[in-house]
ZATORTOR-925368 format. One record per residue (C-alpha): residue in three letters; x, y, z; residue number from 1. Coordinates in nm, 4 decimals, m for minus. Each point is the difference from the previous one (the first is absolute). Layout:
N
Ala,X,Y,Z,NUM
...
//
This chain:
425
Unk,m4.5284,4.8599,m4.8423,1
Unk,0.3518,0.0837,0.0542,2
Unk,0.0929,m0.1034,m0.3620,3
Unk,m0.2485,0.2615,m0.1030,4
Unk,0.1140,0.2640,0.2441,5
Unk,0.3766,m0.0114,m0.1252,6
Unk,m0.1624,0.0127,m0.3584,7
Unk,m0.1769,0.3117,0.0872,8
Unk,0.2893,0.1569,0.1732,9
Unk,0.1608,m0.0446,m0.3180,10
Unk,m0.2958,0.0920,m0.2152,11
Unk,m0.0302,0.3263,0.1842,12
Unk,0.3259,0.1172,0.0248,13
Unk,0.0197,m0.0205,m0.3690,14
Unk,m0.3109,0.1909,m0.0802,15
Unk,0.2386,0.2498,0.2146,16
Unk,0.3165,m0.0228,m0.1905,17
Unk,m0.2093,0.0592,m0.3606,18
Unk,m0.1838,0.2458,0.1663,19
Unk,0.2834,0.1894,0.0815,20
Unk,0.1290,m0.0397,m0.3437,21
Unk,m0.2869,0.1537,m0.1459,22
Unk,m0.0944,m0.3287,m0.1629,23
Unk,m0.3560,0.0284,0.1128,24
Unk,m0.1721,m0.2350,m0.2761,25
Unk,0.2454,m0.2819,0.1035,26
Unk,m0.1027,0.0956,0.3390,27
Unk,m0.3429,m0.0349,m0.0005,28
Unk,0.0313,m0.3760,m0.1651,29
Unk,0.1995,m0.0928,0.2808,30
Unk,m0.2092,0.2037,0.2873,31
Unk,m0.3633,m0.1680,m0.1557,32
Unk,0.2271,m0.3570,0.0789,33
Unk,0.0616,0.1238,0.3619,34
Unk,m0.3719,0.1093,0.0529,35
Unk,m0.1819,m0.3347,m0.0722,36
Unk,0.2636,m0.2014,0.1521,37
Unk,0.0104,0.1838,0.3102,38
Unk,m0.4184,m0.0059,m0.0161,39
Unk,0.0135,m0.4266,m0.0627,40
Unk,0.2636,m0.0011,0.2934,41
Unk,m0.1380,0.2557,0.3036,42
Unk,m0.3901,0.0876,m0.1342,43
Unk,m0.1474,0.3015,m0.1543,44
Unk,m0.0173,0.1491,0.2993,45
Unk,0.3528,0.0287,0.1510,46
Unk,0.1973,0.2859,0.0368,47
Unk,0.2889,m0.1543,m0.2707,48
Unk,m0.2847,m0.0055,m0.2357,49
Unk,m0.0984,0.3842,0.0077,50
Unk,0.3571,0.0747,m0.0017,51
Unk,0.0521,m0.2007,m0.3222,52
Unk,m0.3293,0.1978,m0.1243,53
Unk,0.1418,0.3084,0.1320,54
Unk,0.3506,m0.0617,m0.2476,55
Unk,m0.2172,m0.0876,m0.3047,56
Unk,m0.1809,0.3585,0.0833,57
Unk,0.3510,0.1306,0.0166,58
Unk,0.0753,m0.1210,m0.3220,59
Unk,m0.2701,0.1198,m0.2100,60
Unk,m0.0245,0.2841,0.1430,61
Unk,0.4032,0.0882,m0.0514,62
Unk,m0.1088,m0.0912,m0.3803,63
Unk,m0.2478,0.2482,m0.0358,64
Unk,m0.2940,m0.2542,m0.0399,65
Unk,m0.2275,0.1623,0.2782,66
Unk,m0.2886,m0.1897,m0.0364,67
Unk,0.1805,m0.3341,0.0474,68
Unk,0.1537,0.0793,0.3194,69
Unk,m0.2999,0.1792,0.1533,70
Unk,m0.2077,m0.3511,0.0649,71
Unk,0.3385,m0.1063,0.1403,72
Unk,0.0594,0.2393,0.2043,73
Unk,m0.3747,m0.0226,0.1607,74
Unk,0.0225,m0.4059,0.0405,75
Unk,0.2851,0.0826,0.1933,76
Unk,m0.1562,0.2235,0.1780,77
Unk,m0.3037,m0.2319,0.1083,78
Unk,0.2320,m0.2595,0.0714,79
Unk,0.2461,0.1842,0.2310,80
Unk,m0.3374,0.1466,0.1440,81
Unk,m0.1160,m0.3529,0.0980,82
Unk,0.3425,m0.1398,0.1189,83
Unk,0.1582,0.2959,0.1927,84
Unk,m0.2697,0.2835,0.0465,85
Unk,m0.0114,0.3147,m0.1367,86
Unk,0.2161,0.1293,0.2466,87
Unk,0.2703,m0.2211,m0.0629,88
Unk,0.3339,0.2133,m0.1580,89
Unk,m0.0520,m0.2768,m0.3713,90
Unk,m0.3332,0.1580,m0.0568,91
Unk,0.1575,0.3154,0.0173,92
Unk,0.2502,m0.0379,m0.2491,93
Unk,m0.1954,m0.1998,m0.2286,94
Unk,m0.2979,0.3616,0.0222,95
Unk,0.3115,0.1900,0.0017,96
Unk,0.1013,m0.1682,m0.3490,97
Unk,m0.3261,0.0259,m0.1199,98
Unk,m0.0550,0.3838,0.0518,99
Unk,0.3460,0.0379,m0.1762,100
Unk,m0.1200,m0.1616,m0.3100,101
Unk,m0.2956,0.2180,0.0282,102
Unk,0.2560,0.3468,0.0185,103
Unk,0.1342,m0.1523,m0.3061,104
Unk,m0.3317,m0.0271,m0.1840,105
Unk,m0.0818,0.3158,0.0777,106
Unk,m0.2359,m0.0858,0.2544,107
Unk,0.0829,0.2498,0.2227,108
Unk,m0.2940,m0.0029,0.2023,109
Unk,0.0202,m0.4130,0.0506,110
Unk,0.3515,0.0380,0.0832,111
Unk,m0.0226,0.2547,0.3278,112
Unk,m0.2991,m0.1580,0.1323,113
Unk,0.1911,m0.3512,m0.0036,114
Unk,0.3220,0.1834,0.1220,115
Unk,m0.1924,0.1827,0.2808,116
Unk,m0.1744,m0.3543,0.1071,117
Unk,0.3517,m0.1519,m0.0131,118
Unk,0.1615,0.2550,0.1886,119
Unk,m0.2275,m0.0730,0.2894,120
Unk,0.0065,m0.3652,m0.0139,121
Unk,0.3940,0.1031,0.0391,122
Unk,m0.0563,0.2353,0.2920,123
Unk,m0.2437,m0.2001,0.2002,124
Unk,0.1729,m0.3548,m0.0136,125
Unk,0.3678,0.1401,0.0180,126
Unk,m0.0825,0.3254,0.2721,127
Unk,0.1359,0.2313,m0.2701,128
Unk,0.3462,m0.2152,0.0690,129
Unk,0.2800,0.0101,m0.2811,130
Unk,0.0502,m0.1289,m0.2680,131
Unk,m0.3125,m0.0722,m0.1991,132
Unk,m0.1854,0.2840,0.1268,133
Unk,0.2309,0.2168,m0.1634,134
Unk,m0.0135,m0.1879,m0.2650,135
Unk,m0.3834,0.0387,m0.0307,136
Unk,0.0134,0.3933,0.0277,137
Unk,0.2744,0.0408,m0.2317,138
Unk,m0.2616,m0.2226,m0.3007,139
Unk,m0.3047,0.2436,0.1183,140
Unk,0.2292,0.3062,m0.0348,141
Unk,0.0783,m0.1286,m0.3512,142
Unk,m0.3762,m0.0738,m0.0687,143
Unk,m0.0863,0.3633,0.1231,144
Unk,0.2700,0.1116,m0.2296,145
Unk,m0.1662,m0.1370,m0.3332,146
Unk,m0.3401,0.1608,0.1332,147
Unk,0.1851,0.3345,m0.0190,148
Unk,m0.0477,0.0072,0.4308,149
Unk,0.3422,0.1441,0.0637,150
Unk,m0.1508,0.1487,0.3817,151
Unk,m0.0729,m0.3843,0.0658,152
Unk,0.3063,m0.1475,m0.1448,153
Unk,0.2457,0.2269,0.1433,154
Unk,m0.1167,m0.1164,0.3842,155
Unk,0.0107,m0.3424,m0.0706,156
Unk,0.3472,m0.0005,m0.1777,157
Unk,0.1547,0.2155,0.3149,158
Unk,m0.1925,m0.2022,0.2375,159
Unk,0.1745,m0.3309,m0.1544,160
Unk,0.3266,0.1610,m0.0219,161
Unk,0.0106,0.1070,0.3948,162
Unk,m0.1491,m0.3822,0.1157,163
Unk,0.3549,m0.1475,m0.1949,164
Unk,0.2291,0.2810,0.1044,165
Unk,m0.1229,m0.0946,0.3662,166
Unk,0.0443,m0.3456,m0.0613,167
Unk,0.2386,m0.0445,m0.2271,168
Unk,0.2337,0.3383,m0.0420,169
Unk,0.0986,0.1511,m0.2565,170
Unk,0.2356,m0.2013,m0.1843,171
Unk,m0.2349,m0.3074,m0.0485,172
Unk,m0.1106,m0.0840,m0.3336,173
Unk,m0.3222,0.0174,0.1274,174
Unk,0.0092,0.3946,0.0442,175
Unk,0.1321,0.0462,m0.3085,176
Unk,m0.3115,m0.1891,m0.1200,177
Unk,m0.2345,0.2604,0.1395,178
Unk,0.2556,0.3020,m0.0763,179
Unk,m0.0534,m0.1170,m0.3648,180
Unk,m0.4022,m0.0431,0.0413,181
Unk,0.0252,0.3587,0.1330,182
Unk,0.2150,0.0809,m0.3329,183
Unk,m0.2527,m0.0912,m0.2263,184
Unk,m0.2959,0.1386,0.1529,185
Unk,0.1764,0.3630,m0.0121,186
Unk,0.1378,m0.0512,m0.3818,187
Unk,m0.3407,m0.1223,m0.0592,188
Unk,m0.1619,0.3433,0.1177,189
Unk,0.3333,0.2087,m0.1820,190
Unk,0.1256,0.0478,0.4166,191
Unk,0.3375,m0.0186,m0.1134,192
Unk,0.1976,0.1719,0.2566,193
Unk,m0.1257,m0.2479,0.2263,194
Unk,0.0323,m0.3000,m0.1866,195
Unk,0.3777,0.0848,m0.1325,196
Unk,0.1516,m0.0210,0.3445,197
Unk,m0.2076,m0.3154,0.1374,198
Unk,0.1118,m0.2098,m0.3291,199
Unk,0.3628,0.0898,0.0694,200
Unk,m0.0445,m0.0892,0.3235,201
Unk,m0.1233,m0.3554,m0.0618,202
Unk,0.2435,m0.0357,m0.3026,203
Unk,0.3018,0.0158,0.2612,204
Unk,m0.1639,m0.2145,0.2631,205
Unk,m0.0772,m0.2629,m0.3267,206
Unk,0.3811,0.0621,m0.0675,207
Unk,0.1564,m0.0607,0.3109,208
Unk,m0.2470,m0.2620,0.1697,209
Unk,m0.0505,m0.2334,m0.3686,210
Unk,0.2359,0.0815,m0.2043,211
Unk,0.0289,0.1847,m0.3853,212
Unk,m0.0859,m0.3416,m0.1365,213
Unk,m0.2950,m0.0389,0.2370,214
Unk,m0.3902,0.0671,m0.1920,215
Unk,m0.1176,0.2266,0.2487,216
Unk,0.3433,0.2246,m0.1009,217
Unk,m0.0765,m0.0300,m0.3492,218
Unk,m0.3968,0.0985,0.0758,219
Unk,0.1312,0.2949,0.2083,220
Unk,0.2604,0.1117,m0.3066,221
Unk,m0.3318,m0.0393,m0.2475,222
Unk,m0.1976,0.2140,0.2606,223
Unk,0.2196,0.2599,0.0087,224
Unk,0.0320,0.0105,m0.4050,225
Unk,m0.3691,0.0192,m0.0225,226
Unk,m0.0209,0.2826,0.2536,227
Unk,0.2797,0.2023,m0.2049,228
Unk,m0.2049,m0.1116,m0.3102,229
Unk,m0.3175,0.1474,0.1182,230
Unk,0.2281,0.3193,0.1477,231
Unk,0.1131,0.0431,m0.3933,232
Unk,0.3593,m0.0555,0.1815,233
Unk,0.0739,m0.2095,m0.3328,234
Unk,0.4267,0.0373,0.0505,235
Unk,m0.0873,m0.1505,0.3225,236
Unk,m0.2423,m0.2725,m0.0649,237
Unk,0.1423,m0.1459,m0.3130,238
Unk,0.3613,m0.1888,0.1656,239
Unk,m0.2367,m0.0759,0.3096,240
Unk,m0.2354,m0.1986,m0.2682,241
Unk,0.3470,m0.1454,m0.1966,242
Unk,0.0958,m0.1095,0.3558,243
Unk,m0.3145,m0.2251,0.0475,244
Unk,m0.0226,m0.1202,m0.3465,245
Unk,0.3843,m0.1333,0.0756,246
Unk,m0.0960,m0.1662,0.3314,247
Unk,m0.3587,m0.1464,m0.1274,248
Unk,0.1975,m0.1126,m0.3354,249
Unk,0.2115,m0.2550,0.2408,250
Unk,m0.2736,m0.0657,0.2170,251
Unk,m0.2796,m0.1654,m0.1150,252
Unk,0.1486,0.0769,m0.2940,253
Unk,m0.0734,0.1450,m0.3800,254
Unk,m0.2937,m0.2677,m0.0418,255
Unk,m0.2151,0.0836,0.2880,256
Unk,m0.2787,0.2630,0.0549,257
Unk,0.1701,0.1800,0.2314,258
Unk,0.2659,0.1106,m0.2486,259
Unk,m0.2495,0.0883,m0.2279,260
Unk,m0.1586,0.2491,0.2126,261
Unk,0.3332,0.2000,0.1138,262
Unk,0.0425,m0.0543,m0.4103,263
Unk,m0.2934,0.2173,m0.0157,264
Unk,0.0656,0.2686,0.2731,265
Unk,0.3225,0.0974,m0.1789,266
Unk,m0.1953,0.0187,m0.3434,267
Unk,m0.2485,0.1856,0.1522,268
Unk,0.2576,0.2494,0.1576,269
Unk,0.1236,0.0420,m0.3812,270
Unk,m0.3576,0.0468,m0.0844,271
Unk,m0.0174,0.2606,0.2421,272
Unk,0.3332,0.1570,m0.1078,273
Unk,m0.1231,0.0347,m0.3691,274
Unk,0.2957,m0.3105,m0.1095,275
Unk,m0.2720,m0.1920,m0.1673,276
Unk,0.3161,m0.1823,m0.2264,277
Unk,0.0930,m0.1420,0.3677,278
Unk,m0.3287,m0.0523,0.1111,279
Unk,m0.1385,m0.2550,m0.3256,280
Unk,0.2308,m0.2432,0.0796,281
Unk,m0.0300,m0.0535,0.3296,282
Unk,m0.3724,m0.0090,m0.0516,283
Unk,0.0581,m0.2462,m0.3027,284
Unk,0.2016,m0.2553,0.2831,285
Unk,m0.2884,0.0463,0.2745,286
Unk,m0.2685,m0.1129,m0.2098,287
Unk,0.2389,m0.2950,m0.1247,288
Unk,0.0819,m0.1002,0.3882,289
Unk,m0.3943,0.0305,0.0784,290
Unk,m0.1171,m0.2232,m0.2846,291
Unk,0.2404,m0.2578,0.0996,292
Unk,m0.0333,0.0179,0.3643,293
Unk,m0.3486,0.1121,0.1002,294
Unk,m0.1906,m0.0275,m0.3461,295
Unk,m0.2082,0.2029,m0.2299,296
Unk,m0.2680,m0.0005,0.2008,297
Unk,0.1877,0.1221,0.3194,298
Unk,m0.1160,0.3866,0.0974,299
Unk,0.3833,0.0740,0.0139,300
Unk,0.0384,m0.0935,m0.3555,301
Unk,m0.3043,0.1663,m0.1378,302
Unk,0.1368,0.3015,0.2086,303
Unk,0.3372,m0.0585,m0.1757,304
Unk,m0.1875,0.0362,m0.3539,305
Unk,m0.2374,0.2765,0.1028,306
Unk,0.3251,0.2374,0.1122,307
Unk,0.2357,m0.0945,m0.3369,308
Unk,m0.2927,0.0831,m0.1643,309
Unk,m0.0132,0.3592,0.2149,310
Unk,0.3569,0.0209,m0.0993,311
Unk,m0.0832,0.0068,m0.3740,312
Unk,m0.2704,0.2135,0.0281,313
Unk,0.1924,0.2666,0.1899,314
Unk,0.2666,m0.0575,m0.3189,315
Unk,m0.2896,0.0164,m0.2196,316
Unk,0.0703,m0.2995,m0.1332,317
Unk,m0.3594,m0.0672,m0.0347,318
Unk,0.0299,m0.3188,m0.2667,319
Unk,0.1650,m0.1335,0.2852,320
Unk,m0.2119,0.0726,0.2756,321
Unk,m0.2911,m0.1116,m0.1280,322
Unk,m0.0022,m0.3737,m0.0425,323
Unk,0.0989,m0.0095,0.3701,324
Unk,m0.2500,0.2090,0.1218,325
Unk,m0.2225,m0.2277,m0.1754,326
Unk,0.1441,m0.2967,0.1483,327
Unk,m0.0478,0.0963,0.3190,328
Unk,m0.3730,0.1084,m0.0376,329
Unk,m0.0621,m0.3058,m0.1010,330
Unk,0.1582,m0.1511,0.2709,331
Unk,m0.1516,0.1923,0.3085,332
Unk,m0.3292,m0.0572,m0.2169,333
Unk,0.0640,m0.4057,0.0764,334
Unk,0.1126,0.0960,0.3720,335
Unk,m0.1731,0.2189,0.1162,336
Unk,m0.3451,0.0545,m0.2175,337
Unk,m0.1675,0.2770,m0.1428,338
Unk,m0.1191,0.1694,0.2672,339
Unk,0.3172,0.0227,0.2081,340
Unk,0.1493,0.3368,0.0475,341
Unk,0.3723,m0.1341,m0.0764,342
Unk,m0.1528,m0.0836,m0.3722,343
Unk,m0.1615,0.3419,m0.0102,344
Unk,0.3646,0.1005,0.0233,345
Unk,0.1318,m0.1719,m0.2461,346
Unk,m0.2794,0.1204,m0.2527,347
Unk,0.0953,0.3608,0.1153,348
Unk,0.3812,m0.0515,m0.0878,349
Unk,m0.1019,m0.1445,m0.3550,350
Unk,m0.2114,0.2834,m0.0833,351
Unk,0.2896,0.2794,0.1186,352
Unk,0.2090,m0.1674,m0.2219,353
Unk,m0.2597,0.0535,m0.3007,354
Unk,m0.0651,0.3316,0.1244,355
Unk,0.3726,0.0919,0.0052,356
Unk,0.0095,m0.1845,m0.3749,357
Unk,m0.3023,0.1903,m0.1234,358
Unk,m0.2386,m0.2426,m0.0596,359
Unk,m0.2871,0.1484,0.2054,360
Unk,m0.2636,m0.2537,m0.1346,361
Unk,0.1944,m0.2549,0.1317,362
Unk,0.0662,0.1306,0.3794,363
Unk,m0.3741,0.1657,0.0210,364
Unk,m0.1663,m0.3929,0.0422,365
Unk,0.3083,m0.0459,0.2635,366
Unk,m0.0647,0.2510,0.2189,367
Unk,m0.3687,m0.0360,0.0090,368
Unk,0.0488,m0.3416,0.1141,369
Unk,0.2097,0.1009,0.2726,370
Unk,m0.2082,0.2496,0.1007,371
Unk,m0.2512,m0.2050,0.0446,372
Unk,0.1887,m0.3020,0.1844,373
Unk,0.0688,0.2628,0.2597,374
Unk,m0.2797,0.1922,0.0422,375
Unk,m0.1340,m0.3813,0.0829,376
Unk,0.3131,m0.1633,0.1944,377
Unk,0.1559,0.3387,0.1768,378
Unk,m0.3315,0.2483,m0.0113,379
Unk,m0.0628,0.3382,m0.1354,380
Unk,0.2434,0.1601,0.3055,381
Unk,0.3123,m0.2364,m0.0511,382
Unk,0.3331,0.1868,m0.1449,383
Unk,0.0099,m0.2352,m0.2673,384
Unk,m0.3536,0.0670,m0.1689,385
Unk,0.0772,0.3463,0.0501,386
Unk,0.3491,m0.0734,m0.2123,387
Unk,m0.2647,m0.1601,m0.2481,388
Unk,m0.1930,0.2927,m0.0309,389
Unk,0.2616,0.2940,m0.0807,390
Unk,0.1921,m0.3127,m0.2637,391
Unk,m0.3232,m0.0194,m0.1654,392
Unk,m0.0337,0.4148,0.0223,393
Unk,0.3230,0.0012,m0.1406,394
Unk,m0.0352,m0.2119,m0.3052,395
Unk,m0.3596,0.1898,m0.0674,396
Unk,0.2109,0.3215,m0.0169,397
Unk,0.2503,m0.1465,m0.1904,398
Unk,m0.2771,m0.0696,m0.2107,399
Unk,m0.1770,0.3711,m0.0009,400
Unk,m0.3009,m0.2260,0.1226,401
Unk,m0.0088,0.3165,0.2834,402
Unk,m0.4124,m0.0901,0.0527,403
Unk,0.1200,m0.3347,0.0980,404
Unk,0.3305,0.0849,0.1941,405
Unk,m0.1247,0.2523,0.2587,406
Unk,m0.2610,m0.1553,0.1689,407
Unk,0.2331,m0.2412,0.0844,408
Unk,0.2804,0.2486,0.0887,409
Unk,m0.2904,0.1880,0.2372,410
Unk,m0.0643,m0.3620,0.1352,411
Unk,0.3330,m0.0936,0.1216,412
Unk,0.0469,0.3980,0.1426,413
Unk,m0.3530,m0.0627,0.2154,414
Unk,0.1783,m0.3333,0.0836,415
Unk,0.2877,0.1301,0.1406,416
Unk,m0.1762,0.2664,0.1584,417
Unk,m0.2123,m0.1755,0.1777,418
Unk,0.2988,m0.2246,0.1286,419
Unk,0.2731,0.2519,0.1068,420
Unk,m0.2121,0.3099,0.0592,421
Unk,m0.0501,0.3142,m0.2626,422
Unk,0.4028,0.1236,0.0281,423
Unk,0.0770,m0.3339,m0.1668,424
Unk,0.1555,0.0398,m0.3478,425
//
């Protein structure tokens, strides 16, 4: 058994170092090894078990292939359950996990109730002690965020920030963690005022606790970039964004999916700027690193394709945009099925695109479809079918089909109405 111990140790450390890398395939080879060797050594029912469940979960789910890690993620679950309790801190993490793979999903509603049950495994087995208690309100406020719950979040992020300043102080990495939670949930809700101070804040403790070569610093830099981005403080964001493509370009390096994304931030800031002849090819070298790294069916890379081909439309480079478009339609199609709102999406991007190109006949079909994927998936009050409606209103007047374009104008109005009260616009 010890010969198979040391292997595992080994086994498991480098499922670590790939996973760090970003080499998540390679990963999940090695991690699949570790998981049946560890259940022929200990039993499908010891706690090294789940936790080797628990990193496959990891893995699929930091690959974008949801409904691979899910059944993971719940094994390890029922295993932790039977070998530690459900008040033991491992089932918390492991429900913690899950409900983050839910927030990405879009599962908003999964996500808080898991983050509300984990918070109180957290508060009754700790007392409310530091430090994974803070870490537990900090992942609800985030979850609250994506719900739109800023009068939730914003409690749970200061309440998180006061338990490390008391513990900790204020020049531990650890309260720079929760400054920059608090950071995001303010950009997130335009709060800027608020958030610009905070993310300086935890930039300098980042700076002179880790270190200008140190991640965190580098996240902190990219914070504050995005937060001038979103501010349209483009002079200020752009050698902020330069600054973390230089540090990510040494470490992990040009290869790795990390790069890729601050790749993409700076393009995007171009985007934003109107420099679209610095913008296409950056976007060109993200979707090169993505195919290489993370694959073509990765989210990240579809996402890659779906925004160059944003980029062309907003050129009007619509020979361009098109094929990609279609590529990715046919994609989420695979991924996600017909019924899914994300594909809805996609079918409402295609048809703007024929709709900008004039070919009406072609976009009409589109956003019928869409519509009707919503009205089904989201329901007849959801933002999103109500975006349906007025596109399809749109086209229809674009068409002089008036008869067919204001009942649907009058529908999304009532809609609205009916939502945000009768001063709404």
């Amino acid at each position: 058994m010890d010969a198979n111990q040391d292997t595992l140790a080994e086994l498991n450390q480098l499922v670590a170092r790939l996973y760090q890398q970003g080499k998540y395939k390679e990963a999940l080879h090695i991690a699949h090894q570790s998981a049946l060797l560890t259940k022929e050594t200990f039993g499908a029912e010891h706690p090294d078990y789940a936790d080797c469940l628990n990193n496959l979960a990891l893995l699929y789910d930091s690959m974008g292939a949801y409904e691979k890690a899910e059944p993971f993620y719940t094994l390890a679950l029922q295993v932790t359950k039977k070998a530690r309790g459900e008040n033991h801190p491992d089932y918390a993490a492991i429900l913690n996990n899950l409900a983050l793979m839910y927030d990405s999903m879009g599962a908003y509603e999964k996500a808080e109730l898991l983050g509300t049950q984990v918070r109180q495994i957290q508060k009754k087995v700790l007392d409310g002690d530091y430090p994974d208690y803070a870490e537990s309100l900090d992942s609800l406020a985030l979850m609250n965020d994506s719900l739109g719950s800023y009068e939730k979040a914003e409690p749970l992020c200061m309440q998180a920030l006061q338990l490390r300043k008391d513990e900790l102080g204020e020049n531990h990495p650890d309260y720079a963690e929760s400054l920059n939670n608090l950071v995001l949930l303010y950009a997130s809700f335009g709060v800027y005022e608020k958030a610009e101070p905070l993310c300086m804040q935890a930039l300098q403790i980042r700076k002179n606790v880790l270190g200008e070569d140190h991640p965190d610093y580098v996240q902190s830099l990219n914070t504050l970039a995005g937060l001038y981005h979103s501010m349209e403080a483009y002079e200020k964001a752009e050698p902020l964004y330069l600054q973390v493509l230089e540090n990510m370009k040494k470490t992990p390096g040009e290869d790795h999916s990390g790069y890729a994304q601050s790749l993409s931030d700076l393009a995007a800031l171009y985007y934003s700027m109107g420099a679209y002849e610095k913008a296409e090819p950056l976007y060109l070298q993200v979707l090169e690193i993505r195919k290489k790294a993370l694959g073509e069916d990765h989210p990240d890379y579809v996402q890659g394709l779906n925004t160059l081909a944003g980029l062309y439309y907003s050129m009007e480079a619509y020979e361009k945009a098109e094929p990609l478009y279609l590529q990715v339609l046919e994609i989420r199609k695979k991924a996600l099925g017909e019924d899914h709102p994300g594909y809805a999406q996609c079918l409402n991007d295609l048809a703007a695109l024929y709709y900008s190109m004039g070919a009406y006949e072609k976009a009409e079909p589109l956003y019928l479809q869409a519509l009707e994927i919503r009205k089904k998936a989201l329901g007849e009050d959801h933002p999103d079918y109500v975006q349906s409606l007025n596109s399809l209103a749109g086209l229809y007047y674009s068409m002089e089909a008036f008869e067919k374009a204001e009942p649907l104008s009058m529908q999304a109005m009532q809609i609205r109405q009916n939502a945000w009260g009768e001063d709404n616009p």
